[in-house]
C-alpha positions in Angstrom: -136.6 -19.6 -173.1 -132.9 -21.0 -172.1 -131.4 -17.9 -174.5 -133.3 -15.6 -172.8 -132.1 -16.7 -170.0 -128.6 -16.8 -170.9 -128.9 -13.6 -172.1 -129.4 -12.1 -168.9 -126.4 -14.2 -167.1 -124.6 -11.0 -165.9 -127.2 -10.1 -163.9 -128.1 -13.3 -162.4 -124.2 -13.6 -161.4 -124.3 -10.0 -159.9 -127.0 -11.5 -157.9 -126.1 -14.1 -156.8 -122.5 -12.8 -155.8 -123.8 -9.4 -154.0 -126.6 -11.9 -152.0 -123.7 -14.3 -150.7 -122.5 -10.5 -149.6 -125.5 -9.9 -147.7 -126.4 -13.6 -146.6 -122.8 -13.3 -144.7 -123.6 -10.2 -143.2 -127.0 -10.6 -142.1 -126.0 -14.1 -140.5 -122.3 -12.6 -139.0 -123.8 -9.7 -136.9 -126.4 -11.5 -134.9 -124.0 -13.7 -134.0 -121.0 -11.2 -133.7 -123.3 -9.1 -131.1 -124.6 -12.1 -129.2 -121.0 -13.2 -128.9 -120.1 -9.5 -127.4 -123.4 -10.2 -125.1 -125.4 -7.6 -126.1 -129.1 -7.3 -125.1 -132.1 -9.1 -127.8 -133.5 -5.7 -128.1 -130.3 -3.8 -129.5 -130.1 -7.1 -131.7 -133.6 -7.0 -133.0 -132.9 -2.9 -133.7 -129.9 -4.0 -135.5 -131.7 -6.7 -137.8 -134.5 -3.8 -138.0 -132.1 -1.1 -139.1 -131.4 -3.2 -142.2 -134.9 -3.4 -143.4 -135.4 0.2 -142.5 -132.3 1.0 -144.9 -134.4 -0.8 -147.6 -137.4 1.5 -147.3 -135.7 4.3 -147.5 -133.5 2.9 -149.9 -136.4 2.6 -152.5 -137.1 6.2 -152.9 -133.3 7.0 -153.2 -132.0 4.4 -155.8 -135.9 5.8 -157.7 -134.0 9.3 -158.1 -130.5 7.4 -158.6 -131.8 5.3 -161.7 -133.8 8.4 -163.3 -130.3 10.8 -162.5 -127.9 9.1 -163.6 -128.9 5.2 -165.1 -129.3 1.7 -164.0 -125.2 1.0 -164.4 -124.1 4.0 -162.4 -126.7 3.7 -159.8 -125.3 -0.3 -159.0 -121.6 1.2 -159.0 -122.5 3.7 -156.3 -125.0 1.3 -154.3 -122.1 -0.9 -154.1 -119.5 1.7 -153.4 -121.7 2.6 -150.6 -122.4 -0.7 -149.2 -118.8 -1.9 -149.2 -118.3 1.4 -147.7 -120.3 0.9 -144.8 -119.4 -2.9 -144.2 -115.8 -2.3 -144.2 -116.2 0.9 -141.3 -117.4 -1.6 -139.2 -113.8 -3.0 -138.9 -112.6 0.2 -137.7 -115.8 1.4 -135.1 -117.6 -0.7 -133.1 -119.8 1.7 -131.1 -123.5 -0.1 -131.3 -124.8 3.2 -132.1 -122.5 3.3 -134.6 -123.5 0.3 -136.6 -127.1 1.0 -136.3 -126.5 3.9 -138.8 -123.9 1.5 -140.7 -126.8 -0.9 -141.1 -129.0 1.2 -142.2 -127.5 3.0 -145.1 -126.0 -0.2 -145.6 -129.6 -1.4 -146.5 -130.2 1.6 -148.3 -127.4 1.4 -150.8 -128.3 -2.5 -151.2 -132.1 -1.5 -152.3 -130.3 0.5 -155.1 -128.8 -2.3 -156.5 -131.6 -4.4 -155.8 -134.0 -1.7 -157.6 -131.7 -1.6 -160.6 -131.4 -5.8 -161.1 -134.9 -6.2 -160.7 -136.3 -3.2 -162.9 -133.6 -4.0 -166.0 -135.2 -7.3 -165.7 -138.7 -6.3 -165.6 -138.4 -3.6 -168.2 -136.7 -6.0 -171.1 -138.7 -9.2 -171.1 -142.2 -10.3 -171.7 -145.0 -10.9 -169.4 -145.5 -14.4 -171.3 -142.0 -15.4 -169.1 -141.7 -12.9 -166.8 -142.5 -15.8 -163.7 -139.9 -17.8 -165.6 -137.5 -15.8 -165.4 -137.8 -14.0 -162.1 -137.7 -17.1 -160.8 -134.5 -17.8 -162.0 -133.2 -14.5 -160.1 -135.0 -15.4 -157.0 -132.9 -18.9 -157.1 -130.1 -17.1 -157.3 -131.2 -14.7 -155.0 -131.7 -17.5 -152.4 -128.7 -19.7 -153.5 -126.7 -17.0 -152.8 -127.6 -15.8 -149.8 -127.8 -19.7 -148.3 -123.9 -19.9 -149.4 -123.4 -16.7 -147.6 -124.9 -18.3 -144.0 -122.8 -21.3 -144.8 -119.6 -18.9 -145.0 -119.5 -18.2 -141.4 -118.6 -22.0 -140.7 -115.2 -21.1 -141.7 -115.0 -18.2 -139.4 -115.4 -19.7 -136.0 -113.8 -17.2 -134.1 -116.3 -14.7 -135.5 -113.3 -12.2 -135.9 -113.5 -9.0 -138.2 -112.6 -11.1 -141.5 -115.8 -11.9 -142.6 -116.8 -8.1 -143.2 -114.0 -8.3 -145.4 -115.3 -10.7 -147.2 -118.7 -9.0 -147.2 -116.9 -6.1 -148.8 -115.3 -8.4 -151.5 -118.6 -9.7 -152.5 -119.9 -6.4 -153.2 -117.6 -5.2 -155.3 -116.9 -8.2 -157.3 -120.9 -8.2 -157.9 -120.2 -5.2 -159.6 -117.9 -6.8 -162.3 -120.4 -8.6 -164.2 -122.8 -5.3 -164.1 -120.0 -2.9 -165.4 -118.8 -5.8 -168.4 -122.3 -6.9 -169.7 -122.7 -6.7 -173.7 -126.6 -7.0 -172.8 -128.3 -3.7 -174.1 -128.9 -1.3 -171.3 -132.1 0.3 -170.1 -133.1 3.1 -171.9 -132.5 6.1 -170.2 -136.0 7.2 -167.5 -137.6 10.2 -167.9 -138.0 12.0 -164.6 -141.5 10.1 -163.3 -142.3 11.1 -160.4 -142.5 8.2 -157.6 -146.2 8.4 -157.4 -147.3 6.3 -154.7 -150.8 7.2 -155.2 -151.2 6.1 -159.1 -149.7 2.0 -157.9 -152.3 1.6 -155.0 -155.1 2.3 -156.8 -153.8 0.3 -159.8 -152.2 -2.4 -158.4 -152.9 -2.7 -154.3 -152.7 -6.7 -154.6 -149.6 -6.8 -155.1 -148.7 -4.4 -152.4 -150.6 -6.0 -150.1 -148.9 -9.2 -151.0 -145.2 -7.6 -150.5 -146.1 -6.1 -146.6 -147.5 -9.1 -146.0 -144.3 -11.3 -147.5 -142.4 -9.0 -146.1 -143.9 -9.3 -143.1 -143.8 -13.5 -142.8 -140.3 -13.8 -144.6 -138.4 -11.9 -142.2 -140.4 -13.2 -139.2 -139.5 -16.7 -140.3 -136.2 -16.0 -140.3 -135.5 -14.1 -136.8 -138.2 -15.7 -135.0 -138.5 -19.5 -135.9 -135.8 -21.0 -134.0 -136.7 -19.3 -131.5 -139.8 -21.1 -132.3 -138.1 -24.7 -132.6 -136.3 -24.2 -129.1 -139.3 -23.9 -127.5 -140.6 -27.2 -128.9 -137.7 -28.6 -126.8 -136.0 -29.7 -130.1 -132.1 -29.3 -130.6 -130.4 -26.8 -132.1 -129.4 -29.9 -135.2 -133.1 -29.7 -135.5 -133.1 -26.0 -136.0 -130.7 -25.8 -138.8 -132.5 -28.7 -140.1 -136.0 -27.0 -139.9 -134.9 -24.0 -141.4 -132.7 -25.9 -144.0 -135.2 -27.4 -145.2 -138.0 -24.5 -145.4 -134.9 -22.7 -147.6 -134.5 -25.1 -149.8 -137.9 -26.2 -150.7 -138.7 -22.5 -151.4 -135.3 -22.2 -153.7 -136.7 -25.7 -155.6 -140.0 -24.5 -156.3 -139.4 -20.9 -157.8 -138.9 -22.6 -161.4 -142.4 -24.4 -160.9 -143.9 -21.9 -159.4 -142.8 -19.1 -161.9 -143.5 -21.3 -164.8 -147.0 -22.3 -163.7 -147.4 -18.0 -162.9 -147.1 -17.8 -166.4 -150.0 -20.0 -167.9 -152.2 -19.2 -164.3 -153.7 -16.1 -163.2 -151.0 -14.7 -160.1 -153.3 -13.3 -158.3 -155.1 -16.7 -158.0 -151.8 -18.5 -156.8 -151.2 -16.0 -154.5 -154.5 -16.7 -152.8 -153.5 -20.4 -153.5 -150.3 -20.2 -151.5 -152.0 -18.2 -148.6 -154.6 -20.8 -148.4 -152.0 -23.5 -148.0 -149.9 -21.7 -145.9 -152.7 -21.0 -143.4 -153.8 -24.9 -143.5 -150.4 -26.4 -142.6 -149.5 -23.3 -140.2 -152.6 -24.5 -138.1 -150.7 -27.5 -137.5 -148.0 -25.9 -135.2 -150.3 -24.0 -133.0 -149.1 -25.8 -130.1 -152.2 -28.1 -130.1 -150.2 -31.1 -129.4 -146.8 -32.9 -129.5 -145.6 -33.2 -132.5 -143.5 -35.9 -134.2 -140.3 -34.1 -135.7 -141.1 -35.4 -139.3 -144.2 -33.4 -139.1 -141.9 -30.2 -138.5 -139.8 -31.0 -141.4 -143.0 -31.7 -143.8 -144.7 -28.5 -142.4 -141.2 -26.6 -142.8 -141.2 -27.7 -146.7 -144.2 -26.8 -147.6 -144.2 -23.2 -146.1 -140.8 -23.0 -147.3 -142.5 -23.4 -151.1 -145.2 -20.8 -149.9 -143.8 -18.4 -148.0 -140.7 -17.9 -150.4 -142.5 -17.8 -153.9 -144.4 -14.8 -153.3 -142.0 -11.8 -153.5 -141.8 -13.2 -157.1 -145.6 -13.5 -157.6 -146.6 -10.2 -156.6 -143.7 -8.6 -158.5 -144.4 -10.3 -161.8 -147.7 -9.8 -161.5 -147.4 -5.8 -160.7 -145.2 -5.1 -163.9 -148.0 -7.1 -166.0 -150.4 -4.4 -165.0 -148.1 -1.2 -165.8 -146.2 0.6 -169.1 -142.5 0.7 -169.3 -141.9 3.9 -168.2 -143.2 3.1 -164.5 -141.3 0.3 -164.6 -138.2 1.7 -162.1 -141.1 3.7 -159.4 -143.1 0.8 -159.0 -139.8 -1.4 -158.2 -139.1 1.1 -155.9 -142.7 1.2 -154.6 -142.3 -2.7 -154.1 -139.2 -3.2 -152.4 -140.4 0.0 -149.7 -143.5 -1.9 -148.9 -141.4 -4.9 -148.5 -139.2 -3.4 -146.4 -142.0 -2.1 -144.5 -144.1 -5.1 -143.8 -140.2 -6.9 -143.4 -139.6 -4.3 -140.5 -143.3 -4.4 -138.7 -143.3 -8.2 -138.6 -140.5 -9.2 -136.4 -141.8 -6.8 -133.9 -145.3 -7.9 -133.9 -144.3 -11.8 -133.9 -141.8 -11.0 -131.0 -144.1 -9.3 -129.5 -147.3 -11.9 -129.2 -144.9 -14.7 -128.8 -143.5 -12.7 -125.4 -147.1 -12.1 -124.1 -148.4 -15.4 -124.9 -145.3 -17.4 -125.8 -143.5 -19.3 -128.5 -146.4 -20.9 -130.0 -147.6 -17.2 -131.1 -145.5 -17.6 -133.9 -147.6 -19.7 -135.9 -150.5 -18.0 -135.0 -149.2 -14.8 -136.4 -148.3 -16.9 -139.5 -152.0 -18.0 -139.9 -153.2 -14.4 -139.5 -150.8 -13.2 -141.9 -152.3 -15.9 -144.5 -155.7 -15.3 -143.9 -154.4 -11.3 -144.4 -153.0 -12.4 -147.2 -156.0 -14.3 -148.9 -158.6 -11.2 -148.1 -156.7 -8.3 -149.3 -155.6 -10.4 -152.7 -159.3 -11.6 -153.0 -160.6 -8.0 -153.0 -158.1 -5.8 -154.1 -156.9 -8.1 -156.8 -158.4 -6.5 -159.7 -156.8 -3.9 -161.0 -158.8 -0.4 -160.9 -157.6 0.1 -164.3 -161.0 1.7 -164.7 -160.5 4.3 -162.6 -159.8 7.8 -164.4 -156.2 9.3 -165.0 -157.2 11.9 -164.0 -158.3 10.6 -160.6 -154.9 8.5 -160.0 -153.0 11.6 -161.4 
């Protein structure tokens, strides 16, 4: 397991260097426009643009891979991306950097597509959780070094896009160098999203619906914690911890996906996740101790299912479908990662802050349903039919 591990070191390092990339960036233009004091909607339409970028993203870096391979579909995603970080030095029209955003999302879903579809297509499903869970920690580790980059920026000046811009095109190093055998070349395959929700809607469902709670925990829970009259200590403490609990438990997690049906901890993890989310709905005050316990364990549910679904959608299809249904994935993550901060905002502004964690519960209860019945593949339905 440990060789097959090492083998695949490039592409953990491209990882984990491109996400400190995009854990900087993410984290340097909220605060970069609140600092210039523009409005919470143009911020939220900012944060929004990204995940856009990311749906459309998975179509493109589809045709990218098929055209011209996995290696030169990386070099221009990252050409692209360090492209569009690096004009934001020069304009600074909001307008602008909406568009920058979102091809900057785009070009990041290529090499997001190509990492995770050279990983699915050349290892087994025996330790397929294994091993993507060793790419989600770096995935996470990375991007939580990136946040803690902008400590040394206080002054939130123009050199941290510059860093942004260094990260991406030193994560392209380790890519371009590998010795590990390439993907074979992909036959032109169409992107057919009807053939993947009829065979494998669970894990669809599962990626809106990560999608959906991942990106709402991360734009919308402090806003959360301030409104529990808590500091902004306990903030970074709450989300700290949620973080690294979920960056702990992908080994675990991944390991146990291997010798348990998915699909089962999937519901597993939705079923806990909607227990401890009932907690916070504002019932009654709260010691902080329960924040921090409730934040862990969420952190270990919430965070562990991108890998789940994933793993468990490339057990259920050949090789050759292998790079569409990555791009399938990551556009109905990038979907449900779009819709959810704007529904969460949305109820917590009609009904306030406490909303959140209703709209967490909903989304595990979502979550349990849709595995529950869609979980079985329709394997028996007819080619012909999916075709």
């Amino acid at each position: 397991m440990f060789a097959t591990i090492a083998s695949f070191s490039s592409l953990f390092l491209s990882t984990l260097v491109m996400l400190m990339g995009i854990g900087l960036f993410n984290v340097y233009v909220g605060l970069r426009l609140s600092e210039l004091n523009i409005s919470e909607v143009w911020i939220g339409a900012v944060i929004s643009a990204y995940y856009l970028g990311l749906v459309f993203g998975g179509r493109l870096g589809h045709k990218m891979i098929v055209r011209v391979g996995h290696v030169r579909a990386f070099a221009a995603g990252a050409a692209a991306a360090t492209v569009m970080v690096l004009l934001q030095t020069l304009i600074q029209d909001i307008y602008a950097l909406l568009l920058f955003r979102a091809v900057a999302g785009a070009a990041m879903a290529v090499q997001l597509m190509v990492i995770e579809s050279w990983l699915n297509e050349q290892i087994e499903n025996e330790s397929r959780g294994s091993i993507f869970a060793v790419y989600l920690v770096m995935s996470g580790l990375g991007t939580a070094i990136g946040q803690m980059l902008i400590t040394f920026y206080p002054s939130l000046d123009l050199r941290p896009l510059t860093l942004v811009a260094i990260c991406h095109v030193v994560g392209l190093i380790p890519i371009v160098w590998t010795v590990r055998l390439h993907p074979a070349p992909q036959l032109p395959a169409p992107l057919d999203m009807r053939f993947f929700f009829y065979r494998v809607p669970a894990a669809l469902a599962t990626m809106v619906l990560s999608g959906g709670i991942s990106s709402a925990f991360y734009s919308l829970a402090p806003v959360y914690i301030v409104g529990q009259s808590l500091s902004t200590n306990d903030v970074a403490a709450f989300m700290s911890i949620a973080v690294i609990a979920g960056l702990v438990a992908q080994w675990p997690i991944g390991w146990l996906s291997d010798r348990v049906s998915r699909t089962r901890l999937i519901q597993i993890n939705g079923g806990i996740l909607c227990a401890v989310t009932l907690v916070l709905w504002g019932w009654f005050q709260l010691p902080f101790w329960v924040y921090m316990v409730v934040a862990a364990v969420s952190g270990v549910t919430q965070f562990t299912l991108y890998a789940l679904a994933m793993s468990y959608a490339n057990d259920m299809v050949t090789p050759d479908r292998r790079v569409s249904l990555a791009a399938v994935l990551l556009i109905a993550y990038g979907f449900g990662a779009c819709v959810g901060p704007l529904l969460a905002g949305g109820v917590m502004r009609l009904a306030g802050t406490h909303m959140f964690y209703v709209y967490m519960t909903v989304c595990s209860v979502l979550l349990i349903l849709s595995v529950r019945f869609l979980g079985r593949s329709r394997a028996n339905v007819s080619t012909a039919v999916i075709q």
